[in-house]
GUZA-440243 format. One record per residue (C-alpha): residue number from 1; x, y, z. Coordinates in nm, 4 decimals. Each point is the difference from the previous one (the first is absolute). Layout:
+-------+----------+----------+----------+
! lumti !        u !        v !        w !
+-------+----------+----------+----------+
!   NUM !        X !        Y !        Z !
...
+-------+----------+----------+----------+
***
This chain:
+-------+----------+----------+----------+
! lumti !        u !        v !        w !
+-------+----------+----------+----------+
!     1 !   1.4995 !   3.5783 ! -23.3861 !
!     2 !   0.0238 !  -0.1527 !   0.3348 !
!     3 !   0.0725 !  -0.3520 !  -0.1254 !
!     4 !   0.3209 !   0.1756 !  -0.1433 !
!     5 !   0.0892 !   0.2047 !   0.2990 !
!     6 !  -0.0276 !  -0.2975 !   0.2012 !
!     7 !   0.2207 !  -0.1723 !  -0.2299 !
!     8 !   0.2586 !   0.2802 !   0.0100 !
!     9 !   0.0367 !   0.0366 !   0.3937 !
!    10 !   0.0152 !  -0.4271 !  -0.0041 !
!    11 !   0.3184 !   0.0710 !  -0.2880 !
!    12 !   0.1181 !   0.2662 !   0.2710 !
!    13 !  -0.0304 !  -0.2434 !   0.2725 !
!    14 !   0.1719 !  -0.2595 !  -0.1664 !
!    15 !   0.2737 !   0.2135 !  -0.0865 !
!    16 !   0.0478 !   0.1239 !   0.2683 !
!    17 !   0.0276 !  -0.3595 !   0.1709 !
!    18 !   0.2448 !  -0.1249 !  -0.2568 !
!    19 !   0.2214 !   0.3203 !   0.1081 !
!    20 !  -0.0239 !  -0.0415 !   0.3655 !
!    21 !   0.0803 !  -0.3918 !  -0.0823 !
!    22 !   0.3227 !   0.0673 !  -0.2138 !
!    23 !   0.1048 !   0.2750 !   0.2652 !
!    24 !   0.0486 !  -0.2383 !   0.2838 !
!    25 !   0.1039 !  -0.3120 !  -0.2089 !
!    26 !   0.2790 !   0.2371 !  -0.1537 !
!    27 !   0.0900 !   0.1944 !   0.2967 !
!    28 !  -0.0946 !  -0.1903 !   0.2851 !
!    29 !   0.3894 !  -0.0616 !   0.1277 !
!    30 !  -0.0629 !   0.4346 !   0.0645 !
!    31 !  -0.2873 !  -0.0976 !   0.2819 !
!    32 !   0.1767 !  -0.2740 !   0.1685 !
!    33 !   0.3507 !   0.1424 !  -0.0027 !
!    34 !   0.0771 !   0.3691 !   0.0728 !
!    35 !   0.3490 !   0.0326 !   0.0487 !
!    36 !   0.2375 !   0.3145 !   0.1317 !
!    37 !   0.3485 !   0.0116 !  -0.0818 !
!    38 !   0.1032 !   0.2878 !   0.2018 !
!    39 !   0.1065 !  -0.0859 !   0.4191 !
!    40 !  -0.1423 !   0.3227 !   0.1292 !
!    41 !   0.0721 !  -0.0757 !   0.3472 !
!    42 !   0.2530 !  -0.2338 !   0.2194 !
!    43 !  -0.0386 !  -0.1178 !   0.3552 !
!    44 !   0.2808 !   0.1611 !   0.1458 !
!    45 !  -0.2334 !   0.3347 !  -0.0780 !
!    46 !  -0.2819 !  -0.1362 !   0.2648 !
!    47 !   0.3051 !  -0.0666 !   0.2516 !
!    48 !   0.0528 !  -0.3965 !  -0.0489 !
!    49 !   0.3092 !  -0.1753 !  -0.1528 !
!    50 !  -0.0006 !  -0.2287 !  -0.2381 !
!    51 !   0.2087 !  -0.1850 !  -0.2988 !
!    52 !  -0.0347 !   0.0263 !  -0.3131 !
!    53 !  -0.0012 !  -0.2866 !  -0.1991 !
!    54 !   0.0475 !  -0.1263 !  -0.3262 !
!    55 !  -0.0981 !  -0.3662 !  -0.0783 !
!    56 !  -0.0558 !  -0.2406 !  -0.3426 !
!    57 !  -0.3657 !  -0.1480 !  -0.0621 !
!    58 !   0.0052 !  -0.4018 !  -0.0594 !
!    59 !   0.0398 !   0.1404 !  -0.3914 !
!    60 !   0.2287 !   0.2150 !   0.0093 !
!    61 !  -0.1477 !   0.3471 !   0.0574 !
!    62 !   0.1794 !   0.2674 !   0.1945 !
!    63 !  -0.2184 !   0.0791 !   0.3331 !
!    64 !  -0.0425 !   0.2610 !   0.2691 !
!    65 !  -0.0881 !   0.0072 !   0.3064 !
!    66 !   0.0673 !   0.0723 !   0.3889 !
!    67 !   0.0304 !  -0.1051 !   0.2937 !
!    68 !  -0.0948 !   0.1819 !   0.3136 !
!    69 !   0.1186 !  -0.1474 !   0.3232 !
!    70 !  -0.2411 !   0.0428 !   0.3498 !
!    71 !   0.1716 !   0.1913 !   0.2904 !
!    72 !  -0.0402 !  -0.2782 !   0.2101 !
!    73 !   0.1670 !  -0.3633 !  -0.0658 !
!    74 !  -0.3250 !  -0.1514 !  -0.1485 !
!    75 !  -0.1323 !  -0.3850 !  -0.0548 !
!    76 !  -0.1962 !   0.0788 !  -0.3564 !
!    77 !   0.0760 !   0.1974 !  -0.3076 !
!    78 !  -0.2634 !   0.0914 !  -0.2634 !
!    79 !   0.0388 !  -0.0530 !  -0.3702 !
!    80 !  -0.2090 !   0.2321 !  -0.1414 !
!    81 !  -0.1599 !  -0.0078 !  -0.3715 !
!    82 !  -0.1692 !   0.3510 !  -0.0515 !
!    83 !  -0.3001 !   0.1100 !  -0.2475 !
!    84 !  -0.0207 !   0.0373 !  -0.3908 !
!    85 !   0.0815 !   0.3926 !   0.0467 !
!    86 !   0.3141 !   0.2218 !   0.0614 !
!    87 !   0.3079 !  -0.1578 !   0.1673 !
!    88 !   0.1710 !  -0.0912 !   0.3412 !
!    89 !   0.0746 !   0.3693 !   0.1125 !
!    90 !  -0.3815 !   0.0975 !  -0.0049 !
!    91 !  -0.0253 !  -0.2683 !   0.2589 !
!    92 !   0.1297 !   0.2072 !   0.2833 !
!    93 !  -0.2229 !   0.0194 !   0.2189 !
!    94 !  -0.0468 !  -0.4350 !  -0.0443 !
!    95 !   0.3430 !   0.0379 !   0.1409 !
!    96 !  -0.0478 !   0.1834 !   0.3131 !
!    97 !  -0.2859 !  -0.2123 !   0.1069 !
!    98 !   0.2003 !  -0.3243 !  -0.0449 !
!    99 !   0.2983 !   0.1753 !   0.1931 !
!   100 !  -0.2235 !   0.0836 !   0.2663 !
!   101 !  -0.0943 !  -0.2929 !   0.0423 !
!   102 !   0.3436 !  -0.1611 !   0.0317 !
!   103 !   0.0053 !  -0.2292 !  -0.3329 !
!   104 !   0.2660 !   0.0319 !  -0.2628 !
!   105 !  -0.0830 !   0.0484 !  -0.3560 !
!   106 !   0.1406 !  -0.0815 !  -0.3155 !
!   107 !  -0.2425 !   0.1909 !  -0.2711 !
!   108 !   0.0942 !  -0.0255 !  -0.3386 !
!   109 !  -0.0695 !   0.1039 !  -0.3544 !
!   110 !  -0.1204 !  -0.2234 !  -0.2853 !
!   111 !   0.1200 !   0.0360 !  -0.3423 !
!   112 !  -0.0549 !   0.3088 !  -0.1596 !
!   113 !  -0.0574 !   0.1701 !   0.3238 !
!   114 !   0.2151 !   0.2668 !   0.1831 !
!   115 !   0.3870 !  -0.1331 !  -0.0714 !
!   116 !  -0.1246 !  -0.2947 !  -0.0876 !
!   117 !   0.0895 !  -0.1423 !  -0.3777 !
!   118 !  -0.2510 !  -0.1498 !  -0.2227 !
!   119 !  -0.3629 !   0.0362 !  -0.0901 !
!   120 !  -0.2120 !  -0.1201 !   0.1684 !
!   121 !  -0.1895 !  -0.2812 !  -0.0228 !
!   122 !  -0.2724 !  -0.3038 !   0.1987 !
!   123 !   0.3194 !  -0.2421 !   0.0021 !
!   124 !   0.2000 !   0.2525 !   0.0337 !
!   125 !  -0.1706 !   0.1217 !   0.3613 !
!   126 !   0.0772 !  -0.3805 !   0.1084 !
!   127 !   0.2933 !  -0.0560 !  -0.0648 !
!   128 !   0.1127 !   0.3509 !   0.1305 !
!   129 !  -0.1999 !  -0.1155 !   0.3518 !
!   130 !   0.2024 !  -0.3166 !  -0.0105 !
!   131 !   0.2958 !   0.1565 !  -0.0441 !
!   132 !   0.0031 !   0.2152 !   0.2592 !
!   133 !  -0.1276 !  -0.3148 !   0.2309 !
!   134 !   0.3004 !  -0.1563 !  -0.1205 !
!   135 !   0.2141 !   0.3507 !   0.0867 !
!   136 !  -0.0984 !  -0.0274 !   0.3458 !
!   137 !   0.0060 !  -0.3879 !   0.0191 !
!   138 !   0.3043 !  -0.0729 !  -0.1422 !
!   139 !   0.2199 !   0.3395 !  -0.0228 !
!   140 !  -0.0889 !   0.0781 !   0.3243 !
!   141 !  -0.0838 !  -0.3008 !   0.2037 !
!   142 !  -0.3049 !   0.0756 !   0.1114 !
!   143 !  -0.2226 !  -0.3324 !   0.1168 !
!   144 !  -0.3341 !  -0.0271 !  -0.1704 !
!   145 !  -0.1875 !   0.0008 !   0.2991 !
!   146 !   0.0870 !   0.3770 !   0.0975 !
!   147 !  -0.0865 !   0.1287 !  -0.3137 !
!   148 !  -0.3375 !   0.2220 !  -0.0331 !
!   149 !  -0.1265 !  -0.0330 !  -0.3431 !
!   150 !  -0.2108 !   0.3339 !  -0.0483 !
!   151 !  -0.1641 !   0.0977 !  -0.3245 !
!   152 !  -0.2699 !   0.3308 !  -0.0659 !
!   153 !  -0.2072 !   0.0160 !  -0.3055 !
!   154 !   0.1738 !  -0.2117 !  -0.2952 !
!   155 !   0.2676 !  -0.0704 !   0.2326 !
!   156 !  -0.2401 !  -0.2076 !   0.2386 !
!   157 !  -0.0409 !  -0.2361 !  -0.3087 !
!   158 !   0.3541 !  -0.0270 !  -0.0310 !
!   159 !   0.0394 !  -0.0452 !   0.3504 !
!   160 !  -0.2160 !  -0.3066 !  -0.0284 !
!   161 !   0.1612 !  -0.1216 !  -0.2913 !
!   162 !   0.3327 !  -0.0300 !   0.2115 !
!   163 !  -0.1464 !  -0.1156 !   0.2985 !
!   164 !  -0.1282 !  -0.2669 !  -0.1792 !
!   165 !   0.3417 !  -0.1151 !  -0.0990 !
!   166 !   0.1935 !   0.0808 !   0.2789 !
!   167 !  -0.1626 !  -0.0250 !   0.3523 !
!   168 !   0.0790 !   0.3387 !   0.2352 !
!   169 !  -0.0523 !   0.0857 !   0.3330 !
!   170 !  -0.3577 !   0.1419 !  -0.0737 !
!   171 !  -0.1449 !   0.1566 !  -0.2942 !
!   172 !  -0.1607 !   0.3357 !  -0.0374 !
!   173 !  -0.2158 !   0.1335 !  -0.3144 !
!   174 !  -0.1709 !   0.3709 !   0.0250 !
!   175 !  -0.2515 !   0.1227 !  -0.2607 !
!   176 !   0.0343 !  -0.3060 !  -0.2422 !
!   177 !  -0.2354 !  -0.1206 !  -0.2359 !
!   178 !  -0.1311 !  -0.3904 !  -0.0429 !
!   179 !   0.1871 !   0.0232 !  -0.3652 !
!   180 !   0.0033 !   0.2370 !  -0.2846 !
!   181 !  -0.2215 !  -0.1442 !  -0.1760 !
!   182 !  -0.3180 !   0.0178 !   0.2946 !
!   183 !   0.1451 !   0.3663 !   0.0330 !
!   184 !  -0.0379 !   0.1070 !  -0.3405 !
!   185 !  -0.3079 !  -0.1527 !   0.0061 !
!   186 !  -0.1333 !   0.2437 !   0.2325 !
!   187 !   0.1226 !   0.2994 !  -0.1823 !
!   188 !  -0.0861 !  -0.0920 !  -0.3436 !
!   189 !  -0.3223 !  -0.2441 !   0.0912 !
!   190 !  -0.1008 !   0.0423 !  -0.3819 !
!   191 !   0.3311 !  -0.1070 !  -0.1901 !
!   192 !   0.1256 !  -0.3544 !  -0.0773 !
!   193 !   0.2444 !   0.0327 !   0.2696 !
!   194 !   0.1126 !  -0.4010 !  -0.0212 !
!   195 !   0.0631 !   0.0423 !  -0.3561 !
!   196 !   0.1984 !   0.3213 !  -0.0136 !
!   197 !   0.2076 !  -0.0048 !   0.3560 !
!   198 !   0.3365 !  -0.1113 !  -0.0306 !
!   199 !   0.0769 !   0.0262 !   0.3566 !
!   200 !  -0.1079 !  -0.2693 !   0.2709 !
!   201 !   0.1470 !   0.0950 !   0.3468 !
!   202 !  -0.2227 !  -0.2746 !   0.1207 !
!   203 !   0.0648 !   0.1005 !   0.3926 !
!   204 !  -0.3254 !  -0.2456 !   0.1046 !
!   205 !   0.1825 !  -0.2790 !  -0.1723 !
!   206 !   0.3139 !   0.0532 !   0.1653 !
!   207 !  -0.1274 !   0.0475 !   0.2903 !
!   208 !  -0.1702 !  -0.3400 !   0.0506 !
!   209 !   0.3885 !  -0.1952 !   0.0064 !
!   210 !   0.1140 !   0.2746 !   0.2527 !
!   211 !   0.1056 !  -0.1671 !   0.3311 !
!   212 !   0.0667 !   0.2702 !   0.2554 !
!   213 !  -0.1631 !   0.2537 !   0.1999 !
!   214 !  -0.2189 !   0.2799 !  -0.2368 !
!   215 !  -0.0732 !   0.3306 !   0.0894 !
!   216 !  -0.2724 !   0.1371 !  -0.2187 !
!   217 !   0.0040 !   0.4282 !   0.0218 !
!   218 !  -0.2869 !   0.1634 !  -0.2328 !
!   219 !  -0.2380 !   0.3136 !   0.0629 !
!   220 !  -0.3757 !  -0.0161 !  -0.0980 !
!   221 !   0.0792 !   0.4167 !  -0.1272 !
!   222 !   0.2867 !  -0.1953 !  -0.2513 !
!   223 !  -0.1583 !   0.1893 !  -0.3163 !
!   224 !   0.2747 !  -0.2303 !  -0.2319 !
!   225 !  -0.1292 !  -0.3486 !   0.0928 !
!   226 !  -0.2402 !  -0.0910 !   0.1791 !
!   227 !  -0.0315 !  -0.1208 !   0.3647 !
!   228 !  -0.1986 !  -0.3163 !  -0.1114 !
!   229 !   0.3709 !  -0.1423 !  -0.1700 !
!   230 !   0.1462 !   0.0305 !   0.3142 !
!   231 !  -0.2647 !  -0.1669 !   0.1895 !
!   232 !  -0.0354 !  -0.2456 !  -0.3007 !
!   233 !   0.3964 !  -0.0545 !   0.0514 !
!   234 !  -0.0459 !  -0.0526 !   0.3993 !
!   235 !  -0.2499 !  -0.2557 !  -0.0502 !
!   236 !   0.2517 !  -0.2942 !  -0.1897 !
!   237 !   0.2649 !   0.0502 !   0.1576 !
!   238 !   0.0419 !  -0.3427 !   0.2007 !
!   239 !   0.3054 !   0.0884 !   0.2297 !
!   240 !  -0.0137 !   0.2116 !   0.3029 !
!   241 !  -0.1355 !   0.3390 !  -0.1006 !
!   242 !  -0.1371 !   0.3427 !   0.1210 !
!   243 !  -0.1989 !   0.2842 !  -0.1245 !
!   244 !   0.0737 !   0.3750 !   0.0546 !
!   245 !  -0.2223 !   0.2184 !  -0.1190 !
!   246 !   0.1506 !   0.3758 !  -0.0309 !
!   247 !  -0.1549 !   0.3269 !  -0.1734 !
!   248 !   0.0367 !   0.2388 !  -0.2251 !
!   249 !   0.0796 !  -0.0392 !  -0.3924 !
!   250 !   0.2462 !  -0.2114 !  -0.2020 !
!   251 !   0.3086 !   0.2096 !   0.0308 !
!   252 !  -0.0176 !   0.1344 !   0.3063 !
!   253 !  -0.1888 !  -0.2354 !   0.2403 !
!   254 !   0.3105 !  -0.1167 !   0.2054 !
!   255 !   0.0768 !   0.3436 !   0.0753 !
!   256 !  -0.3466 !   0.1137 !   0.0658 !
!   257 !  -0.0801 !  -0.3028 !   0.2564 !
!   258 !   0.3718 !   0.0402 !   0.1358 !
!   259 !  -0.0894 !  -0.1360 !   0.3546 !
!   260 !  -0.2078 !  -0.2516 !  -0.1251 !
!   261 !   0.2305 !  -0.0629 !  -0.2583 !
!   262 !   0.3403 !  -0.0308 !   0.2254 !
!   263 !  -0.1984 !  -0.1616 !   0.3242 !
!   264 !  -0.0890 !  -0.3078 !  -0.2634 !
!   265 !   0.2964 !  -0.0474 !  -0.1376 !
!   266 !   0.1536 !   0.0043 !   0.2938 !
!   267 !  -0.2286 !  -0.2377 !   0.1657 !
!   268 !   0.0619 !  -0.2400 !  -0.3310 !
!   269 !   0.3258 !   0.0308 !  -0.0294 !
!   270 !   0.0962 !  -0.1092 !   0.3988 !
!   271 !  -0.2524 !  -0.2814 !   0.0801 !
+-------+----------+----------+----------+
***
């Protein structure tokens, strides 16, 4: 009698494995992307101007983004690649903190996202981060060395991914992970994550060809992924780098550890 209830709850276990397994290898482009189509807010509505602009990807799809000019005539502008979740008007308050601190921004949408065409897609995110390198490069003449490539969460891979192509002023990645694969890893410790993932974001990797100045940004609170990738991520980087550590969770650490926050980017961003 035991023999077979032991057997049973081993079936259960097993099943319920194989589920868990086919969940993620079906549906894992639902964890890593999490787009909103809907622009619930514009900057003009927090009192800053901006344009609004429409621009092509290397392949051809439709883009969105915008660019928000300091108040001040100012040396650097940041190109900013934003998380796996929502769109460019939930980043708002991003906005405000780079205007106060006298940088431009062009923040855009990648495929799928926002006003942004497409679906989106790991090659996709690229070549939408090149593109809009190229936008500001090329469309608007902007020299390499005053851009600001800044990336948060996914976008801190893809921010490494272009600086690793194209050399910027400085480079800046906030609450990334090492690569997907070490990230799923952590959540799912128990599934074949090498065999099922079909996403790399391989930040580490990129990171290692990245020439310019790094800012690393992560909070040991950062419930999402864990302060050890950040730290893991600080240690191979061979170009000039710094560390700051802010608090508070994944989504809202910046905000929470505003001072902090604002007094280290500034401090980056001018020497």
């Amino acid at each position: 009698m035991l023999l077979r209830l032991g057997i049973l709850v081993l079936i259960a276990l097993f099943g319920f494995y194989l589920f868990i397994t086919v969940l993620l290898y079906l549906f894992q482009s639902k964890y890593v992307f999490a787009p909103y189509r809907e622009i619930e807010a514009r900057p003009s509505e927090i009192g800053l101007d901006y344009e609004d602009i429409k621009f092509d990807s290397i392949d051809g799809i439709k883009l969105a983004g915008w660019y928000v000019p300091a108040k001040v005539k100012t040396k650097y502008i940041i190109l900013f690649c934003h998380g796996n979740a929502g769109n460019l008007s939930h980043l708002m308050s991003t906005l405000k903190i780079f205007h106060a601190l006298d940088l431009d921004t062009f923040i855009f949408d990648y495929r799928g996202y926002g006003e942004s065409e497409g679906v989106p897609s790991e090659q996709g995110t690229y070549n939408d981060a090149l593109s809009a390198w190229r936008y500001l490069v090329i469309k608007r003449g902007i020299p390499p060395e005053k851009i600001i490539i800044f990336g948060r969460s996914l976008g801190g891979s893809i921010a490494a991914w272009l600086a690793k192509r194209h050399t910027p002023k400085a480079l800046v990645i906030e609450s990334t992970f090492i690569s997907m694969e070490a990230l799923f890893k952590d959540i799912y410790p128990y599934l074949p994550i090498k065999l099922l993932l079909r996403y790399k974001y391989k930040t580490q990797e990129y990171l290692k060809d990245v020439s310019c100045r790094v800012l690393v940004v992560h909070s040991p609170q950062d419930e999402l992924i864990p302060f050890s990738h950040a730290q893991t991520l600080y240690e191979g980087i061979s170009s000039d780098k710094t560390f700051l550590q802010i608090s508070g969770d994944h989504i809202d650490g910046f905000s929470m550890s505003k001072t902090v926050y604002i007094n280290g980017l500034r401090g980056f961003s001018e020497a």
